[in-house]
C-alpha positions as CSV (number, residue, x, y, z in Angstrom):
1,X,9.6,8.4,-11.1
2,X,6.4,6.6,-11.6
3,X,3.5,7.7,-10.3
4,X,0.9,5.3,-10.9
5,X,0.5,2.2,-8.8
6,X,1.2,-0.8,-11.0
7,X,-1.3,-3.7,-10.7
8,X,0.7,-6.6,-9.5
9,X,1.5,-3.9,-6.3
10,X,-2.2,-3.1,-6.1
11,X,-3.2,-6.5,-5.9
12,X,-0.8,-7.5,-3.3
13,X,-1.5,-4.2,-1.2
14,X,-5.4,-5.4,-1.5
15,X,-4.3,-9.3,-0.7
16,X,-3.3,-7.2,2.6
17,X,0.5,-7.0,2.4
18,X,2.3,-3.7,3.5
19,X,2.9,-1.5,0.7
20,X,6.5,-1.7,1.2
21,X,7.0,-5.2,0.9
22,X,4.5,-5.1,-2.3
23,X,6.9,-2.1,-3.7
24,X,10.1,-4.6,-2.8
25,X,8.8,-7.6,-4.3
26,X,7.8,-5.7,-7.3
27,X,11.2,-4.4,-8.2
28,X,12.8,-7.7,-6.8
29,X,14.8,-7.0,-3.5
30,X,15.3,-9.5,-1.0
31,X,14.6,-7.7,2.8
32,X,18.3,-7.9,3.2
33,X,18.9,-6.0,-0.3
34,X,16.5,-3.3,0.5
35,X,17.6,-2.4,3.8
36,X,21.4,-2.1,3.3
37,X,20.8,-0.3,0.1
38,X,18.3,2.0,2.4
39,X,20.9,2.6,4.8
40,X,18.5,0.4,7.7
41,X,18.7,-2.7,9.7
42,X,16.7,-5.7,7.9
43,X,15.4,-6.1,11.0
44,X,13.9,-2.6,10.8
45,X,13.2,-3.1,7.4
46,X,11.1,-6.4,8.7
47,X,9.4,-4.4,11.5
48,X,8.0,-2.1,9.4
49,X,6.2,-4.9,6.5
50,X,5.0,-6.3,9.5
51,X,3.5,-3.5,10.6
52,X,4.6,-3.4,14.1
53,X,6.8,0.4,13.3
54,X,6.0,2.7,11.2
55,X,9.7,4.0,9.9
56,X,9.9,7.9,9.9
57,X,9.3,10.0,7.2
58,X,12.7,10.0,6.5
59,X,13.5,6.2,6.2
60,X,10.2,6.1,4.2
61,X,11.3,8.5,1.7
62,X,14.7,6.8,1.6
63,X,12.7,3.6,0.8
64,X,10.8,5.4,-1.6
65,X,13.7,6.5,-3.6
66,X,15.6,2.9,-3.7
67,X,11.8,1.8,-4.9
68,X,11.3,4.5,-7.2
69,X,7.9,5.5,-6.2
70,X,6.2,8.2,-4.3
71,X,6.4,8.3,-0.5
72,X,2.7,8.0,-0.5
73,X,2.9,4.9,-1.8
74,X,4.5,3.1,0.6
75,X,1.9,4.3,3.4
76,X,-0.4,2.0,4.2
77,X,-4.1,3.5,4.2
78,X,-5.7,3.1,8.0
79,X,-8.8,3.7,7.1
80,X,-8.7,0.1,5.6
81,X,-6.6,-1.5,8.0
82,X,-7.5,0.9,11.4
83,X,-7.5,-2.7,13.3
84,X,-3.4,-3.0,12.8
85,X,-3.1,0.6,13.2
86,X,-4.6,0.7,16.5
87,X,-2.9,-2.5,17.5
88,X,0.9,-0.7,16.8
89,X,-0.4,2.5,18.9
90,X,-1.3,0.2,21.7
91,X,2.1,-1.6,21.7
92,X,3.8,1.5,21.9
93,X,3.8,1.7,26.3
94,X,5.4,-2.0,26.0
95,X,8.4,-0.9,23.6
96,X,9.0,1.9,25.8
97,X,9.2,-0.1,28.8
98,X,11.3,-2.3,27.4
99,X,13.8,0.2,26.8
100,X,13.2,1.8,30.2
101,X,14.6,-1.5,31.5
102,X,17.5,-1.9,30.0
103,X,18.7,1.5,30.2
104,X,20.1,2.0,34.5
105,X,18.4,4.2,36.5
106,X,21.1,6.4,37.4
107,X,21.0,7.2,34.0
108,X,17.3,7.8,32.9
109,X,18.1,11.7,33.0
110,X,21.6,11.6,30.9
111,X,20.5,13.3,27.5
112,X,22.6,12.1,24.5
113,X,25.8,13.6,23.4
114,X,24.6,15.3,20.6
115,X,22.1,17.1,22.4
116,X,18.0,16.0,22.8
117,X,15.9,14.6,25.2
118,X,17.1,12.0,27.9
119,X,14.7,8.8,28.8
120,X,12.5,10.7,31.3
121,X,11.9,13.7,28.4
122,X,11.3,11.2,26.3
123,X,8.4,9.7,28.5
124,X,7.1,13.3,30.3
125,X,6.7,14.6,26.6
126,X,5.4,11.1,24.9
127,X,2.9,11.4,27.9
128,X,1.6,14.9,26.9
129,X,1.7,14.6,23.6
130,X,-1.0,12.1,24.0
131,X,-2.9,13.9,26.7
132,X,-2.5,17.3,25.6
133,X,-2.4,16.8,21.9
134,X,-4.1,13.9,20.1
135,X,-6.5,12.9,22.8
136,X,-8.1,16.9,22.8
137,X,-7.7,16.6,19.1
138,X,-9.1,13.5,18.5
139,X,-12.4,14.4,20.9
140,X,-12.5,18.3,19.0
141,X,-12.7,16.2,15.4
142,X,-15.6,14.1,16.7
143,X,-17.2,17.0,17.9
144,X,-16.3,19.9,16.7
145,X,-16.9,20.9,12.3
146,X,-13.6,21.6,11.4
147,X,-11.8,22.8,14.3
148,X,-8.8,24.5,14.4
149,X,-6.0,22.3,16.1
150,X,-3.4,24.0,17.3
151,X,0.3,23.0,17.3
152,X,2.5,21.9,20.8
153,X,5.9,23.3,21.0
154,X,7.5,20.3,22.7
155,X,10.6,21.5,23.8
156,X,9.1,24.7,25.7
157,X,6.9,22.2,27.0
158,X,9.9,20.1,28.3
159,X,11.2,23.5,29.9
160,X,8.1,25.2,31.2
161,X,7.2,21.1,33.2
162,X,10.6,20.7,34.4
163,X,10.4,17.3,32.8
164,X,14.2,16.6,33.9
165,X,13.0,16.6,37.7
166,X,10.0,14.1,37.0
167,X,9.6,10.1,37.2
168,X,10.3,8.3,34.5
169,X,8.1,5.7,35.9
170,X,5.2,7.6,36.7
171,X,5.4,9.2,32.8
172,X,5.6,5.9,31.6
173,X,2.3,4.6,33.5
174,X,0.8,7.9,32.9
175,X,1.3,7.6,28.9
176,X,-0.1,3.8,29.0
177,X,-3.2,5.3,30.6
178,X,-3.7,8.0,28.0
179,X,-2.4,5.8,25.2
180,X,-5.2,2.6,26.2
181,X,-8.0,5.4,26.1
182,X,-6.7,6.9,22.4
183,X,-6.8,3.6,21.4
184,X,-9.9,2.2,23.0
185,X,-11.9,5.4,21.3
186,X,-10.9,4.7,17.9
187,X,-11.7,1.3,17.9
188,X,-15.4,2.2,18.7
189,X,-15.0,4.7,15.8
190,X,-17.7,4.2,12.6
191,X,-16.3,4.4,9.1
192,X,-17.6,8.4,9.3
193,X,-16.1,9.3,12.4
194,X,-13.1,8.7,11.3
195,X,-13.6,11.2,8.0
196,X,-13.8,13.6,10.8
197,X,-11.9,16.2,9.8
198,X,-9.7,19.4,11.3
199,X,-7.2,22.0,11.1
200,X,-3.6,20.8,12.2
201,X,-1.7,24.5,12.8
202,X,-4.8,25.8,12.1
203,X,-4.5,25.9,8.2
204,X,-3.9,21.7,7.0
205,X,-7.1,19.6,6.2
206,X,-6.3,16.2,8.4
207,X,-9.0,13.1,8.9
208,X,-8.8,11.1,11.7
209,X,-7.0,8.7,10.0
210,X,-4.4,11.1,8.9
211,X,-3.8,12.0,12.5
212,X,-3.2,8.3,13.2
213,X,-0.7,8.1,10.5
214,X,1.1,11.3,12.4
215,X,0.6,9.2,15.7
216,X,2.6,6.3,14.3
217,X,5.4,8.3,12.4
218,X,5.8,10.1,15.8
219,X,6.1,7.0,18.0
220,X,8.4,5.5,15.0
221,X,10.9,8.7,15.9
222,X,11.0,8.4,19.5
223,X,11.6,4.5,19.4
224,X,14.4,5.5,16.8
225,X,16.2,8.2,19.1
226,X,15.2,5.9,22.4
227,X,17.2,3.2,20.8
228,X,20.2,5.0,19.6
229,X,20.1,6.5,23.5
230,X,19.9,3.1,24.8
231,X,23.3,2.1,22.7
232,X,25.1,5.3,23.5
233,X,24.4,4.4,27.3
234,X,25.2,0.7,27.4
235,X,21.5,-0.6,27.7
């Protein structure tokens, strides 16, 4: 495993490419190569170089392997690139109404067969994650010298709400709100601000940037389990 970034991958990571597609070109995979040896669509594959998903922590770790790097490596750093970071959080309210539309309504509460949420959990808990988990977090960095951030149990959450009995419409519109407003604050955010620092679970050190990174990866798994959903239901 190597663990130090060769140059021709540093120079095309600082020419602006995605790590990944640096990595790729380094060792000398096409997209197509990559991703069936990953186990992934080339689309996917595509979406995330372009920076438009993030993968989850899995995918990038299978990525990482085929690459023979660290995981880290293939994460872009948002604190030089929080413009394109920003721009995939704001996208996210138009992928999920796309899927939204193709799946039928008299389906929107059918959970998959192996179990998890169904469309409208997706969207009530989507919604306040945002609200209730990086928006407070994001304010309490800014203000706050190391606070304490604690974590959200999502599926109580999806219990205690009764998010099966809610509109999958009004979550939806609801999240755009609260997603607009995350992104609209970091994009007035100064180089400092975003060093802000606090304490996910209480104990782990995490900058604003670092939450944005957890942002993405967690948007990345939703649009994952959303889109397998949407097959399994004939969207």
């Amino acid at each position: 495993m190597l663990h130090a970034l060769p140059l021709p991958v540093s120079q095309r990571c600082a020419a602006g490419l995605h790590p990944i597609r640096a990595w790729r070109e380094f060792r000398g995979f096409t997209q197509t190569q990559l991703a069936m040896v990953a186990g992934i669509s080339r689309a996917y594959l595509a979406q995330i170089e372009a920076a438009e998903r993030t993968g989850t922590l899995e995918i990038v770790a299978r990525l990482a392997r085929v690459l023979d790097c660290l995981i880290e490596q293939l994460m872009p750093r948002h604190d030089e690139v929080p413009g394109r970071a920003n721009a995939v959080l704001a996208a996210m309210p138009a992928k999920l109404r796309a899927i939204l539309e193709t799946i039928p309504e008299s389906r929107w509460g059918a959970p998959p067969k192996a179990g998890g949420f169904s469309l409208v959990e997706h969207l009530c808990h989507l919604r306040d994650i945002d609200g209730d988990g990086y928006r407070v977090r994001i304010e309490r960095m800014l203000s706050e010298e190391r606070p304490a951030l604690p974590d959200i149990d999502g599926t109580q959450l999806a219990i205690e709400r009764d998010y099966q009995a809610q509109d999958a419409r009004m979550a939806l519109d609801a999240f755009t709100v609260t997603r607009w407003a995350i992104v609209g604050r970091l994009g007035k955010l100064e180089p400092g601000e975003r060093r802000r620092v606090g304490l996910m679970a209480g104990t782990t050190e995490i900058d604003i940037d670092g939450l944005v990174s957890v942002m993405l990866a967690h948007d990345s798994e939703h649009l994952d389990e959303l889109d397998a959903l949407r097959v399994e239901l004939g969207g």
